[in-house]
N, C-alpha and C positions, 0 to 999 in steps of 0.2 A: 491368611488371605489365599483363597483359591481363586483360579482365573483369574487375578487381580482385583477381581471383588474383595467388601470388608467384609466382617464375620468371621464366625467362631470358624478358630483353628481346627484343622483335621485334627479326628483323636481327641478332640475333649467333648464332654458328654452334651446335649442340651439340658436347658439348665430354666429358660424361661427367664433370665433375668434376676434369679434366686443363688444366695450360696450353694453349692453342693452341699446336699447331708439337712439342710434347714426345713424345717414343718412350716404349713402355710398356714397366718394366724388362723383364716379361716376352719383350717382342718385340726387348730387347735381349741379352737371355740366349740365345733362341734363332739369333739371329743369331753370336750368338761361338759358338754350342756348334756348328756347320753351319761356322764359319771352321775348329775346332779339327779338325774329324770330314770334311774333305775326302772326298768318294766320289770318286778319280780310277780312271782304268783300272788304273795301279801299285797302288792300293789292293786293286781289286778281284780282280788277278789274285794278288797275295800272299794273299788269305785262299785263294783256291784252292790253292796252292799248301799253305797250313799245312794243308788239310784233306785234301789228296791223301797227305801224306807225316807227318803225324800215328802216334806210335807210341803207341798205349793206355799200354805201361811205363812211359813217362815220368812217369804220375802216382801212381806206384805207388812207396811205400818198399821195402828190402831183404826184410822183416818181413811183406810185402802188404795193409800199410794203405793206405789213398789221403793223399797227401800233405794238409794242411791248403790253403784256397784260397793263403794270404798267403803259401805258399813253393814255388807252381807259378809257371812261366812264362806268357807271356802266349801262348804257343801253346800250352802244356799246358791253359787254361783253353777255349782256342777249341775244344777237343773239347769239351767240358761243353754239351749243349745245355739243359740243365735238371737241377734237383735238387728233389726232395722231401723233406722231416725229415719223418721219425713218430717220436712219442715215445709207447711203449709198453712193458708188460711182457713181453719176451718170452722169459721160463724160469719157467712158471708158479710160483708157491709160493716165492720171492726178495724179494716184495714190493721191486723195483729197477723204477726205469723206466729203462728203455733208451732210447737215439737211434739211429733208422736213417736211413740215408742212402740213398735212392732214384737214382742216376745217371741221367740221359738222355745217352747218347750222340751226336754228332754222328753222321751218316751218310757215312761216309768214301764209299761208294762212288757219292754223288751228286759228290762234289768231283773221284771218279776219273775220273769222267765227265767233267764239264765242262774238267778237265784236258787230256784226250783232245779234245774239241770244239776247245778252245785252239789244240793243235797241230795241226788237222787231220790225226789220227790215228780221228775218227768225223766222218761227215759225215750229216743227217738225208734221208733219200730221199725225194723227192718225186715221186709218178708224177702226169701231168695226162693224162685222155681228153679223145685230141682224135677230132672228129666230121669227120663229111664235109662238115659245112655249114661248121663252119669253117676248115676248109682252101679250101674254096672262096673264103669269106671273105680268108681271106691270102694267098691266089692274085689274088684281085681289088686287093686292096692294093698287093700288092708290084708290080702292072702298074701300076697309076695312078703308083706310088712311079717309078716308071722312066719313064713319061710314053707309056707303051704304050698306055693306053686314052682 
């Protein structure tokens, strides 16, 4: 007690309420979930791949419903970039509410892309102006570099 206030004794650490030396589940939950969800290059070049060669069909029954989530694949689901529910009337005079299902698509053709970069099949061009000063510049360099000057 300092001042006669309560509270931590001079000299011991803050602590928040926690043993000293203790992990907070939190920062041990995200530590396993970062063990479970490795980013390696294998990782990251496999999503490329599911999104290059991704068939829209696949989540599609015989009937043209879209399959429910819990019986697509886990590459049928990596096209999904998002969903929307409205729940609305939509046939006037039914008095029914309906459920619509709003799809977001992934964007195959970013994955086509990056696929192509992969195999150096596109390369990004890069033009630099070069100036007469510095060439001069690298002229002068590369004599000093040779012991010319």
């Amino acid at each position: 007690m300092a001042n006669g206030k309560p509270g931590r004794p001079k000299g011991l650490p803050k602590t928040g309420g926690r043993k000293v030396g203790s992990v907070s589940k939190k920062a041990t939950l995200v530590a396993q979930k970062l063990a479970q969800t490795e980013l390696s290059a294998d990782v990251t070049v496999e999503a490329i791949r599911r999104g290059a060669l991704a068939d829209i069909g696949d989540v599609f029954t015989r009937t043209g419903d879209i399959k429910p989530l819990h019986e697509m694949t886990e590459a049928q689901r990596w096209m999904i970039a998002g969903v929307e529910v409205v729940m609305k009337n939509a046939a006037a005079g039914d008095d029914k509410v309906d459920r619509i299902l709003k799809i977001k698509w992934a964007d195959r053709a970013k994955y086509v892309e990056m696929a192509a970069k992969y195999h150096a099949l596109l390369t990004d061009k890069v033009e630099h102006d070069v100036t007469d000063a510095l060439l001069a510049k690298l002229d002068r360099g590369r004599a000093r570099a040779r012991g010319d000057a």
